[in-house]
C-alpha atoms as an extended CHARMM CRD file, in Angstrom:
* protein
*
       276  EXT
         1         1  UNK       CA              6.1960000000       20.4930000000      -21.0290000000  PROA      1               0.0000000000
         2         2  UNK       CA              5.8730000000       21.3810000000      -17.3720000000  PROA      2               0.0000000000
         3         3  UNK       CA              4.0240000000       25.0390000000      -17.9120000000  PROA      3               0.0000000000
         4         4  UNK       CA              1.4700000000       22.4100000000      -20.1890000000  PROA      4               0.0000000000
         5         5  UNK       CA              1.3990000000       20.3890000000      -17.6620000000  PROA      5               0.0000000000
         6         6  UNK       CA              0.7930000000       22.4150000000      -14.7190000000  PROA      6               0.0000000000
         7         7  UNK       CA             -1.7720000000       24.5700000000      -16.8840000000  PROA      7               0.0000000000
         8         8  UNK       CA             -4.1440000000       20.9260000000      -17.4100000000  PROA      8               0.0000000000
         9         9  UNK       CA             -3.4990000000       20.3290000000      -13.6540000000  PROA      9               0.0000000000
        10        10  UNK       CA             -5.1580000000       23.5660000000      -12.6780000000  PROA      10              0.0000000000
        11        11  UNK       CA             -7.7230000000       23.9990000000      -15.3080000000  PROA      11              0.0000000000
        12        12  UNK       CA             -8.8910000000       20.2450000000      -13.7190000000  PROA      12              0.0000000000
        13        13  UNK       CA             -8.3510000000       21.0330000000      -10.3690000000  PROA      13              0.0000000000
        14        14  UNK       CA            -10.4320000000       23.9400000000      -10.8250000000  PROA      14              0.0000000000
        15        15  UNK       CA            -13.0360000000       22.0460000000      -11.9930000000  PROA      15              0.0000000000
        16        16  UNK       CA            -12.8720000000       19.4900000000       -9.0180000000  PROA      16              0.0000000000
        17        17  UNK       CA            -12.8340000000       22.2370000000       -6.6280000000  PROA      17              0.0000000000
        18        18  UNK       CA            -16.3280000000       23.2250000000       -8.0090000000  PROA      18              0.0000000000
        19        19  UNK       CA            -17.6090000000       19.9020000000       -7.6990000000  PROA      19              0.0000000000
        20        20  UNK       CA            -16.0630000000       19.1020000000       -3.8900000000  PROA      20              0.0000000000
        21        21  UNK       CA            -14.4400000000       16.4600000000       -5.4290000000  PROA      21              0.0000000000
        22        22  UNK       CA            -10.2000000000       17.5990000000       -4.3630000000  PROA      22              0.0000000000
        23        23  UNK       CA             -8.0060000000       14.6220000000       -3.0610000000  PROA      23              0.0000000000
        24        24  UNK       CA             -7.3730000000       13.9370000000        0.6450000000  PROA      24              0.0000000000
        25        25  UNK       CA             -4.4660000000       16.1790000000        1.0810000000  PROA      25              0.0000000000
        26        26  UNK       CA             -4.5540000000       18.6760000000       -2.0950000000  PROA      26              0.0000000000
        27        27  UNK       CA             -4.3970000000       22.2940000000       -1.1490000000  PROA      27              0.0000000000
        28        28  UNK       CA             -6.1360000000       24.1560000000       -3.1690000000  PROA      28              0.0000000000
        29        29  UNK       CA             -7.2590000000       27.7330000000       -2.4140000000  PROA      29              0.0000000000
        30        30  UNK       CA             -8.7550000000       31.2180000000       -4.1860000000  PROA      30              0.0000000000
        31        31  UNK       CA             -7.2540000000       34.0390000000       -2.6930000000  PROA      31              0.0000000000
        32        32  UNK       CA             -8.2990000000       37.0410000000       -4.7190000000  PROA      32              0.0000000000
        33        33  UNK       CA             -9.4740000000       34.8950000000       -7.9940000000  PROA      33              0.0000000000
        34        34  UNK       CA             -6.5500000000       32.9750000000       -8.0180000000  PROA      34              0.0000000000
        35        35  UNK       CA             -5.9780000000       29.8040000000       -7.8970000000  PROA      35              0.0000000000
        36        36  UNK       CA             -3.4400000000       28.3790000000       -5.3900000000  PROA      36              0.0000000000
        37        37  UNK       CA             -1.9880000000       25.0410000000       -5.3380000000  PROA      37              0.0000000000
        38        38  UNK       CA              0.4390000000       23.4630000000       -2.6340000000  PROA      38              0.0000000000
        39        39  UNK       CA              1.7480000000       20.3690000000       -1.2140000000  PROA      39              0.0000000000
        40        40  UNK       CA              3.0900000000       16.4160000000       -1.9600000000  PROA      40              0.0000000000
        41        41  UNK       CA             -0.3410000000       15.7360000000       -3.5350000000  PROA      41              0.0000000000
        42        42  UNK       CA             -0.8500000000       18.4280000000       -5.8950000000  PROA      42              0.0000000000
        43        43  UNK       CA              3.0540000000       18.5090000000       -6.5760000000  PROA      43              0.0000000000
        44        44  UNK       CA              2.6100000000       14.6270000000       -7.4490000000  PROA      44              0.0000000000
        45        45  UNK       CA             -0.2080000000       15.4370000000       -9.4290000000  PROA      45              0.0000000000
        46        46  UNK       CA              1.9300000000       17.1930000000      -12.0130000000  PROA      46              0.0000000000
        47        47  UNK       CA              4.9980000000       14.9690000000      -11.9980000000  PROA      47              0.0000000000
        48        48  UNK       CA              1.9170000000       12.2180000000      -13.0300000000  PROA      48              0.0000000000
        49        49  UNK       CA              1.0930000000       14.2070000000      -15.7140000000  PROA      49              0.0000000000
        50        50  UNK       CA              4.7090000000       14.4950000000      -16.7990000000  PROA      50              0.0000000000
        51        51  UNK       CA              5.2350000000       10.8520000000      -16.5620000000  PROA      51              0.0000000000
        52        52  UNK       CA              2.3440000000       10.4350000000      -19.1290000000  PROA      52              0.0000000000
        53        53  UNK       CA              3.7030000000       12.3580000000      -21.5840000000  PROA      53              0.0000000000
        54        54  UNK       CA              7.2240000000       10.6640000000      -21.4180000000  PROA      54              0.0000000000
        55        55  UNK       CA              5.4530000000        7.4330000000      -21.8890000000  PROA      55              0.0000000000
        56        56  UNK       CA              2.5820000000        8.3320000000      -24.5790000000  PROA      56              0.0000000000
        57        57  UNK       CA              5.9140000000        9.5680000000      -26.5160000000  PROA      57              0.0000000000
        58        58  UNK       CA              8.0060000000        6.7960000000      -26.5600000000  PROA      58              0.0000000000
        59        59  UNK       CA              5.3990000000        4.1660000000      -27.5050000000  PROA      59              0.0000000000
        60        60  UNK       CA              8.4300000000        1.6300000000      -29.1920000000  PROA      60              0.0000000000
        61        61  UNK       CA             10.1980000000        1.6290000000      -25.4630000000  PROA      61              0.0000000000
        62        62  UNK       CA              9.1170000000       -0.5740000000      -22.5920000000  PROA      62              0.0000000000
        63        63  UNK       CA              8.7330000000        1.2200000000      -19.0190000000  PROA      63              0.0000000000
        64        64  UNK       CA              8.9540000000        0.1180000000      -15.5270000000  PROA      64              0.0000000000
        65        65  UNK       CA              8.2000000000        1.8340000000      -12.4130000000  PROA      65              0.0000000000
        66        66  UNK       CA              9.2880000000        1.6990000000       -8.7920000000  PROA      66              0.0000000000
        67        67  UNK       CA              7.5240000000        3.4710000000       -7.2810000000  PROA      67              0.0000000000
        68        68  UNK       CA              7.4010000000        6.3410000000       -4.7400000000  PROA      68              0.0000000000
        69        69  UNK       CA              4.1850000000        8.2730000000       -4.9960000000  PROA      69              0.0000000000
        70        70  UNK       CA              0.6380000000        6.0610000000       -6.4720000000  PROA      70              0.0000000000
        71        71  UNK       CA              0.3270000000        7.5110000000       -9.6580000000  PROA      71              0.0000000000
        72        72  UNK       CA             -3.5820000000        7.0750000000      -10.5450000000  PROA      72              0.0000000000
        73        73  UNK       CA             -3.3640000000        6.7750000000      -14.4210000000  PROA      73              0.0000000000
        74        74  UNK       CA             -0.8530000000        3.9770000000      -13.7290000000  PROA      74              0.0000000000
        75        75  UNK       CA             -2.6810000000        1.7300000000      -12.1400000000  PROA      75              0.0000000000
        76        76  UNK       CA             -4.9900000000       -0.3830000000      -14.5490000000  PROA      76              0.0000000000
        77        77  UNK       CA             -2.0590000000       -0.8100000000      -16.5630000000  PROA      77              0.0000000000
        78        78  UNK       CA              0.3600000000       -2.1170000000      -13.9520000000  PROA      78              0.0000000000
        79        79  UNK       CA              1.7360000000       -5.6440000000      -12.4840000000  PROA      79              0.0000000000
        80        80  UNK       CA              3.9880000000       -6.9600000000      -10.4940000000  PROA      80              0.0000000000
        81        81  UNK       CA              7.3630000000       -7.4170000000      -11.9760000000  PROA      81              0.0000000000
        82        82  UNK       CA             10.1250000000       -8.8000000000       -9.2300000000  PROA      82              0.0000000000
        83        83  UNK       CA             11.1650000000       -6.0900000000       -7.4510000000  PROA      83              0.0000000000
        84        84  UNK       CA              8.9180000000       -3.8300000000       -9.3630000000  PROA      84              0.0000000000
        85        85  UNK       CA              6.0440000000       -3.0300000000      -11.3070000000  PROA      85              0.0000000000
        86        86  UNK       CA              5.8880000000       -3.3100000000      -15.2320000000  PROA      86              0.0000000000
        87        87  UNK       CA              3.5660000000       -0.4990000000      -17.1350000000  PROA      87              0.0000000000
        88        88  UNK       CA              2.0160000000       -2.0240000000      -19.6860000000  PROA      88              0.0000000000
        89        89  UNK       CA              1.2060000000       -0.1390000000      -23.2400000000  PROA      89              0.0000000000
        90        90  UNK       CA             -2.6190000000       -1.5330000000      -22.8150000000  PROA      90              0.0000000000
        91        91  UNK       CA             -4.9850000000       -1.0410000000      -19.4150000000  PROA      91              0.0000000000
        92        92  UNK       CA             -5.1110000000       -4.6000000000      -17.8330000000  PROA      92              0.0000000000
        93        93  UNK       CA             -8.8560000000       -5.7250000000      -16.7300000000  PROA      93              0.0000000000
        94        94  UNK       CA             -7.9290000000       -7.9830000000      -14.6950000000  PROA      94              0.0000000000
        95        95  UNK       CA             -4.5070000000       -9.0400000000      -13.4880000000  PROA      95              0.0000000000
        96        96  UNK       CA             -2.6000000000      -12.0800000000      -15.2140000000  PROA      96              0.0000000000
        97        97  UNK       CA             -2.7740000000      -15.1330000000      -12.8430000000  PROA      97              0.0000000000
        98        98  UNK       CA              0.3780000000      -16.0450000000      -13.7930000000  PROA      98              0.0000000000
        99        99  UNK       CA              1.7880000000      -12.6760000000      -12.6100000000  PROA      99              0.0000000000
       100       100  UNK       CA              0.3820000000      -12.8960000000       -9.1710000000  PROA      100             0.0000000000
       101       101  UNK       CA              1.3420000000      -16.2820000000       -9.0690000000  PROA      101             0.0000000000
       102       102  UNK       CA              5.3760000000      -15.3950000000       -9.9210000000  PROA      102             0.0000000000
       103       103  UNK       CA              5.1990000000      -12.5830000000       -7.4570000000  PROA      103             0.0000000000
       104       104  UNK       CA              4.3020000000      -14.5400000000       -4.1090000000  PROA      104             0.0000000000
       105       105  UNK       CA              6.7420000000      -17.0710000000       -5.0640000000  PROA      105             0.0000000000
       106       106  UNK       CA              9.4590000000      -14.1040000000       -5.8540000000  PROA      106             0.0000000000
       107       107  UNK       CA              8.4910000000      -12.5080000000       -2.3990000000  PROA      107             0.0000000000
       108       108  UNK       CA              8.3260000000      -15.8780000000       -0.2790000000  PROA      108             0.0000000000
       109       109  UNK       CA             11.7360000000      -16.7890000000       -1.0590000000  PROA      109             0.0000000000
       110       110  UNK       CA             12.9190000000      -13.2990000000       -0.2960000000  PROA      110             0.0000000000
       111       111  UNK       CA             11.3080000000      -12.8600000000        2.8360000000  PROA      111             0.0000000000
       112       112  UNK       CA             12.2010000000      -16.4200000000        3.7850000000  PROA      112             0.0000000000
       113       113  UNK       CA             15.8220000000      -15.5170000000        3.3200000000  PROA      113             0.0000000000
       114       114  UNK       CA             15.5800000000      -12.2590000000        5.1790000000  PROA      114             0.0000000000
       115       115  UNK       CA             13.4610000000      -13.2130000000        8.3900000000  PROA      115             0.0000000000
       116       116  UNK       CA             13.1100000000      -17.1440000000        7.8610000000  PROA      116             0.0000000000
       117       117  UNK       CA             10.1260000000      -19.2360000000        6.2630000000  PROA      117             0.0000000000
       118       118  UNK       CA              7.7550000000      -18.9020000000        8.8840000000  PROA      118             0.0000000000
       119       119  UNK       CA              5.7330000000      -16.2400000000        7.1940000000  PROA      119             0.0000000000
       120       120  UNK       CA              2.9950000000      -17.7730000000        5.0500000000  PROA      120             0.0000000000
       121       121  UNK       CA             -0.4170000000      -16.6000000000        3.9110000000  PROA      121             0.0000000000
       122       122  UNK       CA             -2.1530000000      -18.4350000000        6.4390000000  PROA      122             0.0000000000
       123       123  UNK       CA             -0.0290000000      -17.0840000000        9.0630000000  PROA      123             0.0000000000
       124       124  UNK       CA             -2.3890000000      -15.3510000000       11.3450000000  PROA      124             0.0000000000
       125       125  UNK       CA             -2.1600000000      -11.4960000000       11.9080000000  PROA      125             0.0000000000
       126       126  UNK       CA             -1.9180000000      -12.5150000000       15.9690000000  PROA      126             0.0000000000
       127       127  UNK       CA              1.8190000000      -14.3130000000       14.9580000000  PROA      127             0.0000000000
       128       128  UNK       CA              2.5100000000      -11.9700000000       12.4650000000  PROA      128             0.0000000000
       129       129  UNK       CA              2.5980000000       -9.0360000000       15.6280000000  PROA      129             0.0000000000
       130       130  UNK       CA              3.9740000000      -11.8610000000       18.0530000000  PROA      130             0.0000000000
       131       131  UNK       CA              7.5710000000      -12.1790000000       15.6080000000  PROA      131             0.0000000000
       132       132  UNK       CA              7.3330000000       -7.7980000000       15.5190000000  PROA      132             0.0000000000
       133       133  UNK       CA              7.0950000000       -7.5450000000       19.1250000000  PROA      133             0.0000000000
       134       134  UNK       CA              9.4920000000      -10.1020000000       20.0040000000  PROA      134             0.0000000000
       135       135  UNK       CA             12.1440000000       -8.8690000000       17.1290000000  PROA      135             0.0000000000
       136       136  UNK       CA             11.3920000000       -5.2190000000       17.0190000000  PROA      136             0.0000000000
       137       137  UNK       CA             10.4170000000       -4.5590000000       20.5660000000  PROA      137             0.0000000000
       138       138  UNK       CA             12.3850000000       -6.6370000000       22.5880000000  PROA      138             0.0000000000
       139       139  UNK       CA             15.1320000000       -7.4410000000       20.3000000000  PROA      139             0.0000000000
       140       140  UNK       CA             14.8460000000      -11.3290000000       21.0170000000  PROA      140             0.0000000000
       141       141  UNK       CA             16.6430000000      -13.1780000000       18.0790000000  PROA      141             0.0000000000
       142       142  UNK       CA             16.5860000000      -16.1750000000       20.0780000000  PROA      142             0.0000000000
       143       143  UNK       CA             15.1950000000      -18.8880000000       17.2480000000  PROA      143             0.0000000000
       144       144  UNK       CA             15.4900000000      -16.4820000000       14.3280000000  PROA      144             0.0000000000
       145       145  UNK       CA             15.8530000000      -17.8370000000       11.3210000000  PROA      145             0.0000000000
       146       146  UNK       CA             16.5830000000      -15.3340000000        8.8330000000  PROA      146             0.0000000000
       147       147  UNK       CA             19.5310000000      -13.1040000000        7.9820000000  PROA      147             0.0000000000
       148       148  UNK       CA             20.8630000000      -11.0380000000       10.9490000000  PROA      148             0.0000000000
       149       149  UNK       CA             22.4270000000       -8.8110000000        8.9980000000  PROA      149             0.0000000000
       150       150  UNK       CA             19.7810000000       -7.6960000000        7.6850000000  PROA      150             0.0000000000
       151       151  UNK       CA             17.3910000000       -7.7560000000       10.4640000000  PROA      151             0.0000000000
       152       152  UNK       CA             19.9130000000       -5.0130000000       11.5590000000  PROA      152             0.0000000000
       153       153  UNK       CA             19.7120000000       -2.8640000000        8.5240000000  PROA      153             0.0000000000
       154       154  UNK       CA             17.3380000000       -0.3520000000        8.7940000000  PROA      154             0.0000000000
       155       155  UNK       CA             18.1240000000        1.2570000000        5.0770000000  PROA      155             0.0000000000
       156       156  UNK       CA             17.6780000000       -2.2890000000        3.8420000000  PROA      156             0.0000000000
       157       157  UNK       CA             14.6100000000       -2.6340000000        5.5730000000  PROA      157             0.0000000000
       158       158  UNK       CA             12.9690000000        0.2640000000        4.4850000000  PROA      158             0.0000000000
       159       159  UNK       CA             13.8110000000       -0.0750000000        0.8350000000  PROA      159             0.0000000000
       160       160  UNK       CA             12.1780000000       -3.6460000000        0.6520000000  PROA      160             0.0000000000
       161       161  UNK       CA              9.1220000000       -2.8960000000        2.6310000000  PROA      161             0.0000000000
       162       162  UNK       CA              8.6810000000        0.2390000000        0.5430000000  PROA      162             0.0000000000
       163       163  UNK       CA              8.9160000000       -2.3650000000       -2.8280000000  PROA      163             0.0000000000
       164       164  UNK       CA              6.4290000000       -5.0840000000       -1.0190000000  PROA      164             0.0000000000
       165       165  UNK       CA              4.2080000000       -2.1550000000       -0.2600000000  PROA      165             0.0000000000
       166       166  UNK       CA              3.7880000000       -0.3350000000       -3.7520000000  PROA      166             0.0000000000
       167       167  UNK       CA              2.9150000000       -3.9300000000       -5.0210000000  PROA      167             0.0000000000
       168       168  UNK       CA              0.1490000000       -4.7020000000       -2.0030000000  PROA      168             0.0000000000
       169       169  UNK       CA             -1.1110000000       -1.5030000000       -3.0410000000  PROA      169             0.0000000000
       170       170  UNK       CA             -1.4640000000       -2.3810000000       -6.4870000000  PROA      170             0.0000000000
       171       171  UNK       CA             -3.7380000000       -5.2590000000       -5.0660000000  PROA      171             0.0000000000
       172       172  UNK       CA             -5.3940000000       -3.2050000000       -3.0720000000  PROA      172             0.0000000000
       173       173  UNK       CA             -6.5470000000       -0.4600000000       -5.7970000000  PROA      173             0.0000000000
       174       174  UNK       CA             -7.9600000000       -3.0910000000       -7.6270000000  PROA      174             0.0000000000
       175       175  UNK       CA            -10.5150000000       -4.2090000000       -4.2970000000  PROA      175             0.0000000000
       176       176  UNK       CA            -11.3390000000       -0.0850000000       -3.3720000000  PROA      176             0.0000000000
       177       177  UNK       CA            -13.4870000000        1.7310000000       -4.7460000000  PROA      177             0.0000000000
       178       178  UNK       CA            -11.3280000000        3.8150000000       -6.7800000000  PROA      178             0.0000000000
       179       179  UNK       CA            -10.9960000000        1.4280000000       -9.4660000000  PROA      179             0.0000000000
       180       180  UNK       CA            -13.5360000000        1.5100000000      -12.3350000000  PROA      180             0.0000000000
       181       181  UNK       CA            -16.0360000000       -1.3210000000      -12.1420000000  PROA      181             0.0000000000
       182       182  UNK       CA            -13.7760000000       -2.6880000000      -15.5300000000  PROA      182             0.0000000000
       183       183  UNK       CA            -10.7490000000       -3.4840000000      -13.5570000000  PROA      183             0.0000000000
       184       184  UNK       CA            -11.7060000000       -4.8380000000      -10.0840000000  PROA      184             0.0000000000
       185       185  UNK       CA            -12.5450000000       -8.3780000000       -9.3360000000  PROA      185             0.0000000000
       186       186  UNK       CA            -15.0090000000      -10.4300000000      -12.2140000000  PROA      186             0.0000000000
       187       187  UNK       CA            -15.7060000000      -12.9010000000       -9.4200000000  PROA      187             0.0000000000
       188       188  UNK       CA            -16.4300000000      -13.7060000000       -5.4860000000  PROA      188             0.0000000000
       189       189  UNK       CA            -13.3190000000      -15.8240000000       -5.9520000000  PROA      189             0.0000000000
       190       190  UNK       CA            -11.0940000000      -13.6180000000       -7.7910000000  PROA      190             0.0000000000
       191       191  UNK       CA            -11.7480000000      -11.1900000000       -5.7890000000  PROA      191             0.0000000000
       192       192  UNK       CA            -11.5030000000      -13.6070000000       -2.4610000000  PROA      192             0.0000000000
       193       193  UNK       CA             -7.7480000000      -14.4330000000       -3.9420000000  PROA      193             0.0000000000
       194       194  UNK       CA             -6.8580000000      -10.5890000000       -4.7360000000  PROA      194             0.0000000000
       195       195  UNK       CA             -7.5800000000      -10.2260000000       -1.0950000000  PROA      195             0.0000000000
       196       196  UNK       CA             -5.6810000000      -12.7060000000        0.5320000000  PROA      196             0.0000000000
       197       197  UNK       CA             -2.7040000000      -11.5050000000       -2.0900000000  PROA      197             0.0000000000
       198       198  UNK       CA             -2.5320000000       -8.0980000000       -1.2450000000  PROA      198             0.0000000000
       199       199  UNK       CA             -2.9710000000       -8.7240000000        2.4770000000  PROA      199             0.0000000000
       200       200  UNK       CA             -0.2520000000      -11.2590000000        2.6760000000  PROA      200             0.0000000000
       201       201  UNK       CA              1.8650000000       -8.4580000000        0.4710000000  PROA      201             0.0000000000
       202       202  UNK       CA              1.1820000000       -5.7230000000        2.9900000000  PROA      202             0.0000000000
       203       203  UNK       CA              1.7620000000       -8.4260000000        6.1850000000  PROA      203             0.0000000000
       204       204  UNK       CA              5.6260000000       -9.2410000000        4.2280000000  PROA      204             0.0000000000
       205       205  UNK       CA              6.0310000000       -5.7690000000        4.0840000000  PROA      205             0.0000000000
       206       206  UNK       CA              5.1010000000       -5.0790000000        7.4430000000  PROA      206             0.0000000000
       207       207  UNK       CA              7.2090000000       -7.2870000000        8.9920000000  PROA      207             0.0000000000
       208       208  UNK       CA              9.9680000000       -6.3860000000        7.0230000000  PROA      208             0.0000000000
       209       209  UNK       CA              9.3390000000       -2.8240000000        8.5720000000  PROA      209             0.0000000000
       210       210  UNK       CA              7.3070000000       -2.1530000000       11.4360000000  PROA      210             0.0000000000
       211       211  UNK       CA              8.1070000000        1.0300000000       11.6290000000  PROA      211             0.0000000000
       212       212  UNK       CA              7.6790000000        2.4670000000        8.2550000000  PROA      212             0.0000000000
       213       213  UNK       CA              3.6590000000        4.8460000000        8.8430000000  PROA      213             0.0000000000
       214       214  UNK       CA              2.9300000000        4.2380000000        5.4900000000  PROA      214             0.0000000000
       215       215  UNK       CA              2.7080000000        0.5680000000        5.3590000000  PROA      215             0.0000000000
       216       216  UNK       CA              1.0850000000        0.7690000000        8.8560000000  PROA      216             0.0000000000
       217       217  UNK       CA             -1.6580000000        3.2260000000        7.0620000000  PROA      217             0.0000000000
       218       218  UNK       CA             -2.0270000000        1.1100000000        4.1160000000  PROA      218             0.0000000000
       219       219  UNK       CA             -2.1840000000       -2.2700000000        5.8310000000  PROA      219             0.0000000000
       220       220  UNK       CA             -4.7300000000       -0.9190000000        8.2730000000  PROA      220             0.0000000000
       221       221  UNK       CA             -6.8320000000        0.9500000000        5.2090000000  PROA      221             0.0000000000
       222       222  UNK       CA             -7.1270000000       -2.7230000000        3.3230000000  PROA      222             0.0000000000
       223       223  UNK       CA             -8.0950000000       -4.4180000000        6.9610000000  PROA      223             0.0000000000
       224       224  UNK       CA            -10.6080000000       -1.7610000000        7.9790000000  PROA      224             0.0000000000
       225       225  UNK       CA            -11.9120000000       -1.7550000000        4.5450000000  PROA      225             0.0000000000
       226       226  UNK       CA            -12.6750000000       -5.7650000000        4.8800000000  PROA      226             0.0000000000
       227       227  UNK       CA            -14.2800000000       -5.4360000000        8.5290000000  PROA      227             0.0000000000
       228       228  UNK       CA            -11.2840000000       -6.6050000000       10.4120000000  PROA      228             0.0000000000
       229       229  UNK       CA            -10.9570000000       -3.7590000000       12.9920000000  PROA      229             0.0000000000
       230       230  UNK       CA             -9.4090000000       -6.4020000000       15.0530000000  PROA      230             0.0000000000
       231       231  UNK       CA             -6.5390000000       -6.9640000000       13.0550000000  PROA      231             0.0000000000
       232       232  UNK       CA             -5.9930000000       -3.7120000000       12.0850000000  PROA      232             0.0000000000
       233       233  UNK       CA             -6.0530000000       -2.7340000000       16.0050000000  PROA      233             0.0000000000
       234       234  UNK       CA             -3.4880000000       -5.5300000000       16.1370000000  PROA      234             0.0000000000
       235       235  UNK       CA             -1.3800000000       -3.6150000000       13.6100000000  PROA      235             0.0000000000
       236       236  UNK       CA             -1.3480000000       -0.2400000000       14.5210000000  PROA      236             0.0000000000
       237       237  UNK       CA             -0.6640000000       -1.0130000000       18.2500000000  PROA      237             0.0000000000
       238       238  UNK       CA              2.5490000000       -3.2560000000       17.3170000000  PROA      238             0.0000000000
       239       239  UNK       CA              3.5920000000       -0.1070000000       15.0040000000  PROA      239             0.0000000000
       240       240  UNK       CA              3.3000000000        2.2890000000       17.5860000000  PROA      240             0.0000000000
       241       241  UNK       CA              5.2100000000       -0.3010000000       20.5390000000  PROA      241             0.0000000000
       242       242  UNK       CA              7.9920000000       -0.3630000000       17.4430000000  PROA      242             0.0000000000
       243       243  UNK       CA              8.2580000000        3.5300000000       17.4400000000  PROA      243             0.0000000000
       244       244  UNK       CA              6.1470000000        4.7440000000       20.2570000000  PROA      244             0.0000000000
       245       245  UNK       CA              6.3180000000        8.9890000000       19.2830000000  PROA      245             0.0000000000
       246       246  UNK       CA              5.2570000000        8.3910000000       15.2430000000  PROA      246             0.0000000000
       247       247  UNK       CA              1.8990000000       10.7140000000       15.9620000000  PROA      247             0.0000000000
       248       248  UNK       CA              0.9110000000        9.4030000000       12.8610000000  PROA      248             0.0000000000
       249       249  UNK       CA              0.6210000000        5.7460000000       14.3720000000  PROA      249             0.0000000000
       250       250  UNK       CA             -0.5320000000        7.1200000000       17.2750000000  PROA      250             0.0000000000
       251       251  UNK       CA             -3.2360000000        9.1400000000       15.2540000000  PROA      251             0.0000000000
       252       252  UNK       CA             -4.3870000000        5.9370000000       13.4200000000  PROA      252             0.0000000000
       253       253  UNK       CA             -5.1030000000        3.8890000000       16.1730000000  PROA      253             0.0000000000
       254       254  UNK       CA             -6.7340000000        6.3670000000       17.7600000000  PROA      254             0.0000000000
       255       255  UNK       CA             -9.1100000000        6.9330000000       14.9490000000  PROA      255             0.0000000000
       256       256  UNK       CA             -9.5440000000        2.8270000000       14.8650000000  PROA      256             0.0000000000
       257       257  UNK       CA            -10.2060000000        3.1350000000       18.9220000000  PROA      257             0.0000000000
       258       258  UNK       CA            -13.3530000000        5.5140000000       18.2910000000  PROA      258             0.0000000000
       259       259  UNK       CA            -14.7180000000        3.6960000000       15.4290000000  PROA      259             0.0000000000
       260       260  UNK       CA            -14.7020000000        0.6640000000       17.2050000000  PROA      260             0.0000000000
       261       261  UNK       CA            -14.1930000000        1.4420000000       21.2270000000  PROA      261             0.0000000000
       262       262  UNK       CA            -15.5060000000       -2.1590000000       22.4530000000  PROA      262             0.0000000000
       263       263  UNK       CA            -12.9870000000       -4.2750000000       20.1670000000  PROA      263             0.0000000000
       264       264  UNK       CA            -10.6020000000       -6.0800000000       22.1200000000  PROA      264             0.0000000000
       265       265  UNK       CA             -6.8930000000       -6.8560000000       20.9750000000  PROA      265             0.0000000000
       266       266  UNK       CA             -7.3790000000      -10.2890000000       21.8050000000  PROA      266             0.0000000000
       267       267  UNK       CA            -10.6070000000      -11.4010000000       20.1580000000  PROA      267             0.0000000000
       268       268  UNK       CA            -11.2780000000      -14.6760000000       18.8240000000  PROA      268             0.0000000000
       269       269  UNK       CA            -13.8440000000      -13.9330000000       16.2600000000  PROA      269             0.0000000000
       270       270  UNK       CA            -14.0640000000      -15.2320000000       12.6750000000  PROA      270             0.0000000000
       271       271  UNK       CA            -12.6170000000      -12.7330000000       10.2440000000  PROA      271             0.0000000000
       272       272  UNK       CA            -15.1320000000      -11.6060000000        7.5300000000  PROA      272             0.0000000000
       273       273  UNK       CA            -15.0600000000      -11.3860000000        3.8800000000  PROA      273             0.0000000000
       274       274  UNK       CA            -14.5010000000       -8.5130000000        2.0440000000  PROA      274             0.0000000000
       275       275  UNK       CA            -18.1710000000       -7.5030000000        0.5200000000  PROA      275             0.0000000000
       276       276  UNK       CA            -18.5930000000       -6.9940000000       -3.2210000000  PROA      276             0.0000000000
């Protein structure tokens, strides 16, 4: 199954090569007319395919995923299941309401146990940094209202903000791009809502951990993607006060500096929509 596997991989990486069309981060090279592949992305690549043939032969069994590398063919048949994602048998064109709906309320009450009830959707991105800075940079609990105990838990931490984020990215997969016209947004308001979902997912998970690059990266994709450089500015500079030698942080806002080197951290103007 793997030597199949790996064989479709190349024989359609090959074909991608030819057409400039590789992955950000999939090293692929011919050295002598061979192909070489290398590296997390092309490795994942594989393990996808893998995963698809487990699944296309056990159709009578019902899978879930947590997940620790997006898997592409995943997505349009994913949603949010607790802690989790389900995979369902069937590609999903849009996401169940009542599925989105469960999952805030399953992640409000967990964050509001772990670091109080203060986070809400409407909770600015400007308060959202305030608690991180205050918490994470100058390790004031003085009025905090969630669990200490885990505050102090950095494994803990990580693990949940890793969950929060797979989900936000679901969300977010759905508003790039990426997704076939079939499964994003059918309206101005759906896709208004899927917004303000997956960027209150990504704030919770955030929060939960400051310090983790990859929710920093993926917050800040789904902010500059929507024309907040502000906010995402906002982000990235509370990430890198949290852990001030991640060069990946550092790299990030760096990159939002030069595309927008007159934004301020502390402006006041309206955020905009994300465009169809």
């Amino acid at each position: 199954d793997l030597q199949k596997c790996f064989t479709e991989y190349v024989a359609d990486v090959q074909r991608r090569l030819k057409e400039n069309r590789l992955k950000p981060g999939e090293d692929v090279r011919l050295e002598d007319g061979r192909l070489h592949v290398s590296g997390q992305v092309a490795v994942m690549s594989i393990n996808a395919l893998l995963a698809k043939a487990i699944f296309d032969r056990n159709p009578d069994r019902q899978f879930f995923v947590e997940e620790s590398f997006p898997l592409d063919w995943m997505y349009p048949c994913l949603e949010p299941h607790g802690l989790i994602l389900k995979l369902n048998r069937q590609p999903l064109t849009r996401l169940p309401p009542e599925s989105i709906a469960a999952d805030e309320a399953h992640w409000r009450k967990l964050t509001a146990d772990m670091l109080g009830g203060w986070l809400r959707r409407e909770t600015p991105v400007r308060e959202t940094v305030d608690f991180v800075e205050r918490v994470y940079v100058h390790h004031d609990l003085a009025g905090f209202a969630g669990d200490r105990r885990f505050i102090e838990n950095d494994c803990a931490r990580r693990i949940f903000s890793k969950l929060r984020s797979s989900i936000a990215g679901l969300y977010a997969w759905r508003l790039g791009p990426g997704a076939p016209a079939q499964f994003r947004p059918h309206s101005e308001a759906e896709q208004q809502h899927l917004l303000a979902q997956a960027d209150f997912a990504f704030r919770q998970a955030f929060v939960l951990c400051p310090d983790s690059p990859e929710v920093t990266s993926r917050y800040v994709h789904l902010l500059t993607q929507a024309n907040r450089i502000d906010d995402a500015l906002l982000i990235a500079g509370a990430a890198l006060k949290v852990d001030p030698q991640n060069t990946q942080v550092h790299d990030l806002l760096d990159g939002l500096k030069r595309k927008a080197p007159n934004r301020g951290e502390h402006s006041n103007k309206p955020e905009p929509q994300l465009s169809r």
